[in-house]
C-alpha atoms as an extended CHARMM CRD file, in Angstrom:
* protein
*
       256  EXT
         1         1  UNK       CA            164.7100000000       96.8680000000       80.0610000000  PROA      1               0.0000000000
         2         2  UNK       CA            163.1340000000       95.7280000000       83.5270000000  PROA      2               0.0000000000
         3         3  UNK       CA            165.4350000000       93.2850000000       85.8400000000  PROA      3               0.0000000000
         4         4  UNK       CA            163.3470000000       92.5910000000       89.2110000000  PROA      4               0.0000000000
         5         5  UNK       CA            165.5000000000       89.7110000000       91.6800000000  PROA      5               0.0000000000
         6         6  UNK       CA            163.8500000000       88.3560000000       94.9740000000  PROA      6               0.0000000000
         7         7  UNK       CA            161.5450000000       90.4690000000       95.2510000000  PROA      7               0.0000000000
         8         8  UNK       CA            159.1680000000       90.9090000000       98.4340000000  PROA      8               0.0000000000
         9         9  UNK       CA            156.2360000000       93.1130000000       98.6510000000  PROA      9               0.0000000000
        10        10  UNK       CA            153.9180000000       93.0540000000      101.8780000000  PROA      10              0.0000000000
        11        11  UNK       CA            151.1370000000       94.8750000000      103.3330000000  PROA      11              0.0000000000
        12        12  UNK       CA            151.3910000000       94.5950000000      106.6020000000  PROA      12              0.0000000000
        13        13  UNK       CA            151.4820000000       90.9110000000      107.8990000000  PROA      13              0.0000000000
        14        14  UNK       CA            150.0630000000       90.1380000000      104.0140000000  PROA      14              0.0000000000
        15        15  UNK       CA            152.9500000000       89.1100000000      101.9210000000  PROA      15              0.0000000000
        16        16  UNK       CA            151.4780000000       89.4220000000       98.5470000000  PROA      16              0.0000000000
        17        17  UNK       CA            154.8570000000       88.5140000000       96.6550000000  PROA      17              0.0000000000
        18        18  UNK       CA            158.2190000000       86.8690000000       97.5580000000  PROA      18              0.0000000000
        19        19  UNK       CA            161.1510000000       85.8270000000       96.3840000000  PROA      19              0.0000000000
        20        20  UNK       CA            159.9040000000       87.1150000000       92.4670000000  PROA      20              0.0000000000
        21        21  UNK       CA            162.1710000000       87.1530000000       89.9030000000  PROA      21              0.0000000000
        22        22  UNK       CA            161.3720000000       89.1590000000       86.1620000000  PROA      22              0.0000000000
        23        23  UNK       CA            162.9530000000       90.1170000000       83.4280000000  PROA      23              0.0000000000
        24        24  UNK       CA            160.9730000000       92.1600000000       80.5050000000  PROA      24              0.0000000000
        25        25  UNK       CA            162.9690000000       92.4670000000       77.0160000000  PROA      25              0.0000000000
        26        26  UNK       CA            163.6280000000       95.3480000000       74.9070000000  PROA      26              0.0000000000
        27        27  UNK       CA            161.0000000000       95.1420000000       72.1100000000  PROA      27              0.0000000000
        28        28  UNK       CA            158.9270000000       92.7930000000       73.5730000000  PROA      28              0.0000000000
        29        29  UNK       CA            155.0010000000       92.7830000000       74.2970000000  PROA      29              0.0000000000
        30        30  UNK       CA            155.0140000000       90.4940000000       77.8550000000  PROA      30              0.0000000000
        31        31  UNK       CA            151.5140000000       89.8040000000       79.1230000000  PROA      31              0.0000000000
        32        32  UNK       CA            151.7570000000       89.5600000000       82.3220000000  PROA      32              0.0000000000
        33        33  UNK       CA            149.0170000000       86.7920000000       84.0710000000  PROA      33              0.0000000000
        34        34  UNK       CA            148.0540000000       85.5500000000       87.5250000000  PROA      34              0.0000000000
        35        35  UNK       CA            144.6850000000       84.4000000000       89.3230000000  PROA      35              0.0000000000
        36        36  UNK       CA            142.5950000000       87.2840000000       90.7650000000  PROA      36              0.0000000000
        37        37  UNK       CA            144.3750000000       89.2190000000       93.8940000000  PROA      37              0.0000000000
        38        38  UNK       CA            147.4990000000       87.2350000000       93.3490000000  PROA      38              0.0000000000
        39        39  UNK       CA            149.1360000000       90.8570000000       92.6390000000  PROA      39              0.0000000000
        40        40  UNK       CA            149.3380000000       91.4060000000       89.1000000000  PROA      40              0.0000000000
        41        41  UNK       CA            148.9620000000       95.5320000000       89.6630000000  PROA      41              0.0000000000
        42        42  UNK       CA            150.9450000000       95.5350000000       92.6540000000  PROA      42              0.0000000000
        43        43  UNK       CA            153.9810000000       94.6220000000       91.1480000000  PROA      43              0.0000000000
        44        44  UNK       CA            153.5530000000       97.4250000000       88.1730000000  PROA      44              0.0000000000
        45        45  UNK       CA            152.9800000000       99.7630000000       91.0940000000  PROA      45              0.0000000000
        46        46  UNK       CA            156.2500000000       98.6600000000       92.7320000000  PROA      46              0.0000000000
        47        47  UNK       CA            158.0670000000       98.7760000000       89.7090000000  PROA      47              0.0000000000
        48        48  UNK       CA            156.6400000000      102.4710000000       89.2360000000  PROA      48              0.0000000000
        49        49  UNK       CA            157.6870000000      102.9510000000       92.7740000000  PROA      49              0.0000000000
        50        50  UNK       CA            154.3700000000      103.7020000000       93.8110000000  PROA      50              0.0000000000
        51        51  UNK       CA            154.5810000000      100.6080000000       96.3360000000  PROA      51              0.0000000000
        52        52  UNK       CA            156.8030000000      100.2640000000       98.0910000000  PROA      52              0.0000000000
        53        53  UNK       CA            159.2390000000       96.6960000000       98.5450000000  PROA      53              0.0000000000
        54        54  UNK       CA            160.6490000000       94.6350000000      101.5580000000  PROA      54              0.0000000000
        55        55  UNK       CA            163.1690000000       93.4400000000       99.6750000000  PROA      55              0.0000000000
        56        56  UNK       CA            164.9110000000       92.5070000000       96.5620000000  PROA      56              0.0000000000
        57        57  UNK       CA            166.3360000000       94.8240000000       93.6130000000  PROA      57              0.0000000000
        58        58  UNK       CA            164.8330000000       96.3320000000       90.9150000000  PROA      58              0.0000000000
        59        59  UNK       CA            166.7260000000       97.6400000000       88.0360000000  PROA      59              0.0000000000
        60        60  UNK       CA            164.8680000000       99.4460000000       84.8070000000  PROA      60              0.0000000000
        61        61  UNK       CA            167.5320000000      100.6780000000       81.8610000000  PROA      61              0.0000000000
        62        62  UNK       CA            170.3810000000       99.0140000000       84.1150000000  PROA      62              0.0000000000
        63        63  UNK       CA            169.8640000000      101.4000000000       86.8170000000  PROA      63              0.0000000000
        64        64  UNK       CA            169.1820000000      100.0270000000       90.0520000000  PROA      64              0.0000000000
        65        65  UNK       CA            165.9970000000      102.8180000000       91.2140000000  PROA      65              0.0000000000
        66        66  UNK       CA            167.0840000000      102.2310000000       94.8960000000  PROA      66              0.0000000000
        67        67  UNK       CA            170.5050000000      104.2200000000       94.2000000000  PROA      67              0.0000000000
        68        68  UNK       CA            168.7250000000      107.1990000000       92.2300000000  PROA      68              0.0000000000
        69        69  UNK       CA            168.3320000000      110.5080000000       93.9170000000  PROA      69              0.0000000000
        70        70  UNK       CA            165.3280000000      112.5620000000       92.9580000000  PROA      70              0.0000000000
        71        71  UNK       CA            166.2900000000      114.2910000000       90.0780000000  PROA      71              0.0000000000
        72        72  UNK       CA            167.4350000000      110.7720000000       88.2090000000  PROA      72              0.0000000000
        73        73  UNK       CA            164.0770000000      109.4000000000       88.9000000000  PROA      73              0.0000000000
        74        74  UNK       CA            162.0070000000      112.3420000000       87.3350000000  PROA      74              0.0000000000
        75        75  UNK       CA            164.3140000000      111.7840000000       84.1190000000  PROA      75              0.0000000000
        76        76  UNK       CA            163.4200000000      108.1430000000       84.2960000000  PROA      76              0.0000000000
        77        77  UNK       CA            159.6850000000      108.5200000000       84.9280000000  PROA      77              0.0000000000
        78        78  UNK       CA            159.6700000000      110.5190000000       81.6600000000  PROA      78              0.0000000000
        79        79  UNK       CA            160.5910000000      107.1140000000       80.0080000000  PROA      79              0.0000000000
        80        80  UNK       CA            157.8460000000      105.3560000000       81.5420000000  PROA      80              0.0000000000
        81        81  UNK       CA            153.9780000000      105.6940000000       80.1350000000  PROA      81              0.0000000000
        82        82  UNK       CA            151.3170000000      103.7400000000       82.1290000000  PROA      82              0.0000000000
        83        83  UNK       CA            147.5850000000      103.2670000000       81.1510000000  PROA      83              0.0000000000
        84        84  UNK       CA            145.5950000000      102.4700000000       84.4480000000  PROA      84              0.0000000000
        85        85  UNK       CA            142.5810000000       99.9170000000       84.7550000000  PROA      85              0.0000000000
        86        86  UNK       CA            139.1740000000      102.0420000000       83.3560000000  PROA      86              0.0000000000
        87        87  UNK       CA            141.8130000000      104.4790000000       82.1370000000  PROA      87              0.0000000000
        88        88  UNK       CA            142.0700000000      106.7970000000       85.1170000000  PROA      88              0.0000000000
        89        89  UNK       CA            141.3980000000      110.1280000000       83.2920000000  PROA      89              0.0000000000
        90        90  UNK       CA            140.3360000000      113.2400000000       84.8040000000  PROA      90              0.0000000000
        91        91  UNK       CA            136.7060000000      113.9470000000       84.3210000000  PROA      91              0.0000000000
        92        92  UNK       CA            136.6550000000      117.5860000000       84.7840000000  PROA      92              0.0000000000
        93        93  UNK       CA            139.1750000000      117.8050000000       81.9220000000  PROA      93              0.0000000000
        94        94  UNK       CA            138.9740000000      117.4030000000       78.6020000000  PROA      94              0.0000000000
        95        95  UNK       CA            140.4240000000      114.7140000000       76.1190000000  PROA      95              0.0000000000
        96        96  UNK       CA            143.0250000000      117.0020000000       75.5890000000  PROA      96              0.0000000000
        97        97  UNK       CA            143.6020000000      118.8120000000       79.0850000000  PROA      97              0.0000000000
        98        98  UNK       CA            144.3490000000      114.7380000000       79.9080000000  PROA      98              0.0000000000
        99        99  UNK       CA            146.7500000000      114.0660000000       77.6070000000  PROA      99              0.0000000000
       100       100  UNK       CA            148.5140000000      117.8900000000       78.5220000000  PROA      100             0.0000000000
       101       101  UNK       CA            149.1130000000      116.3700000000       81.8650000000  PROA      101             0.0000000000
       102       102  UNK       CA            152.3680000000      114.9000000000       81.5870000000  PROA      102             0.0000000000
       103       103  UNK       CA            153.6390000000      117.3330000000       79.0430000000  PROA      103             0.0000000000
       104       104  UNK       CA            152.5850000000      120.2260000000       81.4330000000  PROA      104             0.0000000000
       105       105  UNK       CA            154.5370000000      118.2370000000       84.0670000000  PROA      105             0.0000000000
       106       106  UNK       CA            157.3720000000      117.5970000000       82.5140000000  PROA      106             0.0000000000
       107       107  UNK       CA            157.9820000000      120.0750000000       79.4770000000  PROA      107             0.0000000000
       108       108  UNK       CA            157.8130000000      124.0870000000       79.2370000000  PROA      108             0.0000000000
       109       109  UNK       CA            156.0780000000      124.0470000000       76.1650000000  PROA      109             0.0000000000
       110       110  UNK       CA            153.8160000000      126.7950000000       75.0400000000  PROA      110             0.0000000000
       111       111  UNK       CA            149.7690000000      126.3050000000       74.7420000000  PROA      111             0.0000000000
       112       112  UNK       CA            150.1260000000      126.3490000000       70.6470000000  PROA      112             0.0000000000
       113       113  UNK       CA            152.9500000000      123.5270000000       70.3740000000  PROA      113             0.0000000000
       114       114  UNK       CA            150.9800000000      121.5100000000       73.8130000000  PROA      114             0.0000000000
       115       115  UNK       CA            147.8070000000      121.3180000000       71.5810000000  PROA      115             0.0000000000
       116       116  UNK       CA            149.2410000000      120.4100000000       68.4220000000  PROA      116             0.0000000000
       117       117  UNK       CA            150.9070000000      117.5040000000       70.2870000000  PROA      117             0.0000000000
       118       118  UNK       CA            147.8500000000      116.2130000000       71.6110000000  PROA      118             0.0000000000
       119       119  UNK       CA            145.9020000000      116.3850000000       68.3320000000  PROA      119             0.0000000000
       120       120  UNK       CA            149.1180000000      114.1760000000       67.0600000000  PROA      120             0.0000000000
       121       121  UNK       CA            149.0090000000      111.6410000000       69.7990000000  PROA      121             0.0000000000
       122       122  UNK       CA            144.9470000000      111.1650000000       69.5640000000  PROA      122             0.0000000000
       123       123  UNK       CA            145.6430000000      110.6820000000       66.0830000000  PROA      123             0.0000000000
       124       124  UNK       CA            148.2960000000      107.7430000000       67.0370000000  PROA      124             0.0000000000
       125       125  UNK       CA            145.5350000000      105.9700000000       69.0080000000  PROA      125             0.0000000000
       126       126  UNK       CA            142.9390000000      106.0830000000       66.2780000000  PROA      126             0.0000000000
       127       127  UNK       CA            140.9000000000      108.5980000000       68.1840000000  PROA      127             0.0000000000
       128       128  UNK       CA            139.0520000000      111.5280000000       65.8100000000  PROA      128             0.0000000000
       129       129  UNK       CA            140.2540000000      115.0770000000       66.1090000000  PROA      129             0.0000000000
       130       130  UNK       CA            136.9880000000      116.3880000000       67.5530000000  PROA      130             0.0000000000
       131       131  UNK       CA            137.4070000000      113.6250000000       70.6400000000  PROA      131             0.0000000000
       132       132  UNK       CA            139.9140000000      116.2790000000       72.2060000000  PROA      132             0.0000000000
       133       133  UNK       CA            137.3740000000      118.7400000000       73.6660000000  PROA      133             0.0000000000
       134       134  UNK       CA            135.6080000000      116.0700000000       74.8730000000  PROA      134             0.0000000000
       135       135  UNK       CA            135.3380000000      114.8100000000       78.6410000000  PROA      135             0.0000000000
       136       136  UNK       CA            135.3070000000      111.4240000000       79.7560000000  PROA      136             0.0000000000
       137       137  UNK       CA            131.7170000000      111.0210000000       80.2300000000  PROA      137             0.0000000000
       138       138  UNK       CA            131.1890000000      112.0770000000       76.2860000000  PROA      138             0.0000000000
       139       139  UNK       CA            133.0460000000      109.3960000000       75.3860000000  PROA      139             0.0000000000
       140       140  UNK       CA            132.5800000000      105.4180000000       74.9030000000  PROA      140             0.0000000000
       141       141  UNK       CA            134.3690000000      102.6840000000       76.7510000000  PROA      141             0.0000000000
       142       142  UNK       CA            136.7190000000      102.1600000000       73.9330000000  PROA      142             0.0000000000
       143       143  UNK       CA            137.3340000000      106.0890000000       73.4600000000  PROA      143             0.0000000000
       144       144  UNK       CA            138.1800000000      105.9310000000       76.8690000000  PROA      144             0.0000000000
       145       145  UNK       CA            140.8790000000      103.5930000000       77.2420000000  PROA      145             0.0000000000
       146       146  UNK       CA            142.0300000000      105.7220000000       73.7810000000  PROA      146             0.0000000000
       147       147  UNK       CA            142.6210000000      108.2990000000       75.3960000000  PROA      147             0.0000000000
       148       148  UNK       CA            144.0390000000      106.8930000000       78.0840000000  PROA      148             0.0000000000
       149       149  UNK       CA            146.2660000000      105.0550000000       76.3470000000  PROA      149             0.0000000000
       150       150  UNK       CA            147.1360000000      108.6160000000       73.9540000000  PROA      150             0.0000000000
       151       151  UNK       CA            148.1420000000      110.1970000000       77.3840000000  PROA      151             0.0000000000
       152       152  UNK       CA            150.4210000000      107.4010000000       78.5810000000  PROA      152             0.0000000000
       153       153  UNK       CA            152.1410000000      108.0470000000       75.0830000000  PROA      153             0.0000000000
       154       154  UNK       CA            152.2370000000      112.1060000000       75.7630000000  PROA      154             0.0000000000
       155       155  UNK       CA            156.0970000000      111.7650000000       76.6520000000  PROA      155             0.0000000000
       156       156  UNK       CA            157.0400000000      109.1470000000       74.2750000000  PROA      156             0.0000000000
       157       157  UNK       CA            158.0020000000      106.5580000000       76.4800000000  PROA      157             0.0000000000
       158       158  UNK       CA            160.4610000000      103.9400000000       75.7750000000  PROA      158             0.0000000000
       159       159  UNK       CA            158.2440000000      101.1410000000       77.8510000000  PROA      159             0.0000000000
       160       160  UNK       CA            154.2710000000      101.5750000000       78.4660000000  PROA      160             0.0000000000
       161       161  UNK       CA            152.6740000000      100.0060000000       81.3590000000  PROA      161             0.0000000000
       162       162  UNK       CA            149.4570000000       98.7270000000       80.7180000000  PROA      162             0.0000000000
       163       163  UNK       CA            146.8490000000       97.6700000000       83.2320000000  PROA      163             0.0000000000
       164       164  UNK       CA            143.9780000000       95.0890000000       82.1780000000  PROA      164             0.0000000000
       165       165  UNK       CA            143.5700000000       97.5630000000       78.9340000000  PROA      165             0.0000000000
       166       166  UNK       CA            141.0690000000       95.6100000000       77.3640000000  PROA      166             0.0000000000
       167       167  UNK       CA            138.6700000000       95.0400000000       80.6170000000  PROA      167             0.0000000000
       168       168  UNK       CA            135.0610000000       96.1740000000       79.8250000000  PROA      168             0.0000000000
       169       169  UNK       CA            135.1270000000       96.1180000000       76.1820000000  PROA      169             0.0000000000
       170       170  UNK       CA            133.4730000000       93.5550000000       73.7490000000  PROA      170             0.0000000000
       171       171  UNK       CA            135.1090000000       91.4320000000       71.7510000000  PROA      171             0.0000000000
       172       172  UNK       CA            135.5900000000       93.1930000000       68.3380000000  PROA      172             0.0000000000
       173       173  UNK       CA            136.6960000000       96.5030000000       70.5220000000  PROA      173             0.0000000000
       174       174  UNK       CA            139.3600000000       94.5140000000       72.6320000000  PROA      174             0.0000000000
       175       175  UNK       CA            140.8170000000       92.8910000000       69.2980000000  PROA      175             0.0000000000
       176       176  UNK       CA            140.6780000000       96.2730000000       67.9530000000  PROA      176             0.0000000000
       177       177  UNK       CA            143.1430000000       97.6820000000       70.5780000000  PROA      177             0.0000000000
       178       178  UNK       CA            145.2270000000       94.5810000000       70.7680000000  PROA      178             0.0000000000
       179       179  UNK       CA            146.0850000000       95.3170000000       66.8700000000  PROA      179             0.0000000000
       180       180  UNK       CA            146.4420000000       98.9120000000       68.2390000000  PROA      180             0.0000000000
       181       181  UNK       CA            149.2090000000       97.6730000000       70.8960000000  PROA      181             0.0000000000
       182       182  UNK       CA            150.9080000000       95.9230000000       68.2120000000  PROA      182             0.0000000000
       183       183  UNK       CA            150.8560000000       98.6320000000       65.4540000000  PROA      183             0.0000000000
       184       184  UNK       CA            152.5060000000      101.1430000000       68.1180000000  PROA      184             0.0000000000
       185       185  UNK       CA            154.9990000000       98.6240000000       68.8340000000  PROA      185             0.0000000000
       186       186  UNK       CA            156.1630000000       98.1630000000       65.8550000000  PROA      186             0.0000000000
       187       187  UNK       CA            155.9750000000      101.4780000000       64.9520000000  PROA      187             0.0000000000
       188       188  UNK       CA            157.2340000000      103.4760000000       68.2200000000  PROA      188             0.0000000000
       189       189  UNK       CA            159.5840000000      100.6240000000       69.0110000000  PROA      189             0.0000000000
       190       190  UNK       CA            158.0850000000      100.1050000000       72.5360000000  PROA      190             0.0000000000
       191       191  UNK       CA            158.5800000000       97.7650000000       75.1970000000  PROA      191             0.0000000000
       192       192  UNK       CA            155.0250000000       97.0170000000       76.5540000000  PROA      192             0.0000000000
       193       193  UNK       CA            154.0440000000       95.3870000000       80.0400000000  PROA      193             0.0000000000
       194       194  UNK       CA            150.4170000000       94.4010000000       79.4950000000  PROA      194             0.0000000000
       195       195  UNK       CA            148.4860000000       92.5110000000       83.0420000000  PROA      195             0.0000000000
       196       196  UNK       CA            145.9870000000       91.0060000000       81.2470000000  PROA      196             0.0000000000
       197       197  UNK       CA            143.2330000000       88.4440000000       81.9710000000  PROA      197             0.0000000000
       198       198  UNK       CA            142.1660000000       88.5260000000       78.6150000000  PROA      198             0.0000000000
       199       199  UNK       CA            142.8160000000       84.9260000000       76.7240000000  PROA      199             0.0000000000
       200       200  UNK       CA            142.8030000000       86.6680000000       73.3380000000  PROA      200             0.0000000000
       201       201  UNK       CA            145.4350000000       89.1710000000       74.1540000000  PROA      201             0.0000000000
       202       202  UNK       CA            147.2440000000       86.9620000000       75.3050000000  PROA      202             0.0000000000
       203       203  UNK       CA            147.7620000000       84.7290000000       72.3920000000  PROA      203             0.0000000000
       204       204  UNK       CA            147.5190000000       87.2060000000       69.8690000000  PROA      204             0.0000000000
       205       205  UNK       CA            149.7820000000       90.5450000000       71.1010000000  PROA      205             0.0000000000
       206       206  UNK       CA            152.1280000000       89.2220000000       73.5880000000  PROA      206             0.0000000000
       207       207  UNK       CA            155.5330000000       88.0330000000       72.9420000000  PROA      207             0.0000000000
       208       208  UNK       CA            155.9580000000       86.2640000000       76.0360000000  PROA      208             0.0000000000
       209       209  UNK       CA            153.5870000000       85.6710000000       79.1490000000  PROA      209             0.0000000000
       210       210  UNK       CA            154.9010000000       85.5920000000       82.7570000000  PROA      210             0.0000000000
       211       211  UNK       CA            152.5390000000       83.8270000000       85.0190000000  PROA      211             0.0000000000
       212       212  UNK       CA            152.3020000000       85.0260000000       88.6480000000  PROA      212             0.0000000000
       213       213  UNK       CA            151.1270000000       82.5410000000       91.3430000000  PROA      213             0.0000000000
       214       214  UNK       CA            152.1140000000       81.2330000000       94.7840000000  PROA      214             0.0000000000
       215       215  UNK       CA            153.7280000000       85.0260000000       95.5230000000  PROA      215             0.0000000000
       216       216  UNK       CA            156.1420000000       84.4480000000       92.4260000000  PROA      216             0.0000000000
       217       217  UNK       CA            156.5060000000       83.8540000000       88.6310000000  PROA      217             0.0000000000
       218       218  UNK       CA            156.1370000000       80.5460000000       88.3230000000  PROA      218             0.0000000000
       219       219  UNK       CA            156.4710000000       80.3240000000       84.4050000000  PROA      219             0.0000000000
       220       220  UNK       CA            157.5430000000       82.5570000000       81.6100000000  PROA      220             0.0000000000
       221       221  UNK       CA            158.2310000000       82.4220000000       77.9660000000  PROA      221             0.0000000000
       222       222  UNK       CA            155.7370000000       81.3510000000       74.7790000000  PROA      222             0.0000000000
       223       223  UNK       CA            152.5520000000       80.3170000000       74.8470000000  PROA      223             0.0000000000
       224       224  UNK       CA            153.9460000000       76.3500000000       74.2280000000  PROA      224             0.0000000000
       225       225  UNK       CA            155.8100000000       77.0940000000       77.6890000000  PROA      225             0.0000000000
       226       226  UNK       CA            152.5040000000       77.7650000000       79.1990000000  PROA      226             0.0000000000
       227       227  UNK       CA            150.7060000000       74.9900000000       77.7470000000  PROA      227             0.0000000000
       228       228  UNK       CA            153.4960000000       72.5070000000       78.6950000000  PROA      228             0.0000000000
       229       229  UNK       CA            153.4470000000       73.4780000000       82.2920000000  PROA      229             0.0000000000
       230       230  UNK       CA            152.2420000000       70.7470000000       85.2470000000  PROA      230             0.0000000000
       231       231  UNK       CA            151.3950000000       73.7470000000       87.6130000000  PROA      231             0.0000000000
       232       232  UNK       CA            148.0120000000       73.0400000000       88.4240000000  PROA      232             0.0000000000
       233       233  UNK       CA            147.0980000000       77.0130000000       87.7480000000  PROA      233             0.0000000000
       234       234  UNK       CA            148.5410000000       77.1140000000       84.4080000000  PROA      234             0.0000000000
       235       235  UNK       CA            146.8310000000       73.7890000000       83.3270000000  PROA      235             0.0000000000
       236       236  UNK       CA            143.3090000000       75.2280000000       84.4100000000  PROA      236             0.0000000000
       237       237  UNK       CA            143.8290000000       78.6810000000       83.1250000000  PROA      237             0.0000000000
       238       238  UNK       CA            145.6310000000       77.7460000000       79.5950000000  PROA      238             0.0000000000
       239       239  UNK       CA            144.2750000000       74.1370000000       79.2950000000  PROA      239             0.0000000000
       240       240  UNK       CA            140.6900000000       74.5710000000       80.0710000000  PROA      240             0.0000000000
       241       241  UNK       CA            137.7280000000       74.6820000000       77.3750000000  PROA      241             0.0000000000
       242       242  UNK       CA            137.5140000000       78.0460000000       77.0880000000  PROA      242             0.0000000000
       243       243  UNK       CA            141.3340000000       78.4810000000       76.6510000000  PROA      243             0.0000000000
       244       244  UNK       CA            141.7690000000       75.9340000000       74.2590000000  PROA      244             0.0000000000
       245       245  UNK       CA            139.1450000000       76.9440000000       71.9040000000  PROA      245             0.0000000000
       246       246  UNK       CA            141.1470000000       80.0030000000       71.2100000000  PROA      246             0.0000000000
       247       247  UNK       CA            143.6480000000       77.8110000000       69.9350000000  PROA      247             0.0000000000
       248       248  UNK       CA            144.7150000000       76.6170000000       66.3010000000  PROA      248             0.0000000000
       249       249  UNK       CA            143.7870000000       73.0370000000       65.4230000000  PROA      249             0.0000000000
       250       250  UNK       CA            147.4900000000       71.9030000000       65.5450000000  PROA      250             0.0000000000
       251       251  UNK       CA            148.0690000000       73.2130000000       68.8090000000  PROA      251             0.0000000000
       252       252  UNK       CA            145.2150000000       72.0530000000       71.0120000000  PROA      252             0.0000000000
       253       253  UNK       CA            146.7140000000       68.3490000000       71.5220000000  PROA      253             0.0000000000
       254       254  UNK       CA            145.4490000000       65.1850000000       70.4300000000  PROA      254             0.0000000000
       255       255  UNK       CA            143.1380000000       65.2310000000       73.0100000000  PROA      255             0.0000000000
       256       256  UNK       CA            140.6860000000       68.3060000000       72.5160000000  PROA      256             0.0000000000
């Protein structure tokens, strides 16, 4: 679904990635990991085109984006849904006026059909009808990233980006939106790129985990491929006490 070869990204004198490499799989959940300012967000920005890169290709539904004229890319942002950090909404719109966005932006629908649509997708996300004429500040933490996550599905999109979605919410809420993530998956069919810090998403929604560090991906595949790894990042971010105790019994090593 998402090809990305030597890629470089810089601000400035800053080179924040190079020579990266990616690949995300149709169907897949692929947490996406890396230390703190290593550029986790950049790169979904880049692959949004929102950033822009120094070099390298990048290449979403086999189409290289760099040979796309203007026209082809508004056909294949309508494929994309993306759920920022805090959830990003508009607070001097409701639940539902959020959610409208991207069908007002894309689709000539009339006001009837645009509100049954959002009723359907806050439904989808587990959110109750009378959320919708709600605004942001009405609403809890994990209504919030909800409803951001019902207007990144307004266009049903073939791969959702998803930005540190379970940041700022305890534990029973996060776990609560990680079996969310999965449920659409399964259901919708989507691919899903999830930067994460979280430990528990991690191990329990994602397919496969791509760690970022020293400007590239330095790993990527199962948890076991992240546990086996020497690099001294991976050992103290998947092998450390906290880490571990997420783990089963039988996979925590004869040491722990």
């Amino acid at each position: 679904m998402i090809r990305v070869r030597d890629l470089k990204v810089a601000f400035g004198e800053k080179v924040i990635m190079e020579g990266l490499n990616l690949d995300v799989m149709r169907g897949e959940i692929l947490g996406f990991v890396g230390g703190s300012g290593q550029g986790k967000s950049v790169l979904t920005r880049t692959i949004l085109g929102l950033v822009q890169k120094a070099r390298g290709t990048i290449e979403v539904f086999g189409e290289d984006v760099d040979t796309l004229g203007p026209q082809q890319r508004r056909v294949l942002e309508r494929r994309f849904g993306v759920m920022f950090q805090q959830g990003a909404l508009f607070s001097a719109l409701t639940v539902k006026q959020n959610i409208q966005v991207p069908m007002r932006e894309y689709l000539k629908l009339p006001p009837d059909l645009l509100d049954e649509l959002a009723l359907v997708k806050l439904d989808l996300v587990g959110l109750p009808l009378d959320a919708a004429d709600k605004v942001p500040s009405e609403l809890s933490g994990g209504m919030i990233k909800r409803a951001a996550l019902a207007r990144a599905l307004a266009l049903d999109p073939e791969i959702v980006f998803l930005d540190e979605p379970t940041s700022g919410l305890d534990p029973i809420g996060a776990a609560e939106f990680d079996d969310l993530i999965l449920t659409l998956k399964q259901t919708l069919g989507l691919t899903v790129f999830m930067v994460t810090h979280d430990l528990d998403s991690l191990y329990h929604a994602c397919d496969r985990i791509a760690a970022l560090a020293d400007k590239k991906v330095i790993a990527v595949g199962p948890l076991a491929t992240m546990l086996a790894s020497d690099h001294p990042w991976l050992k103290a971010y998947f092998g450390g006490e906290r880490a571990m105790a997420r783990l089963p019994a039988g996979e925590r090593g004869s040491d722990t």
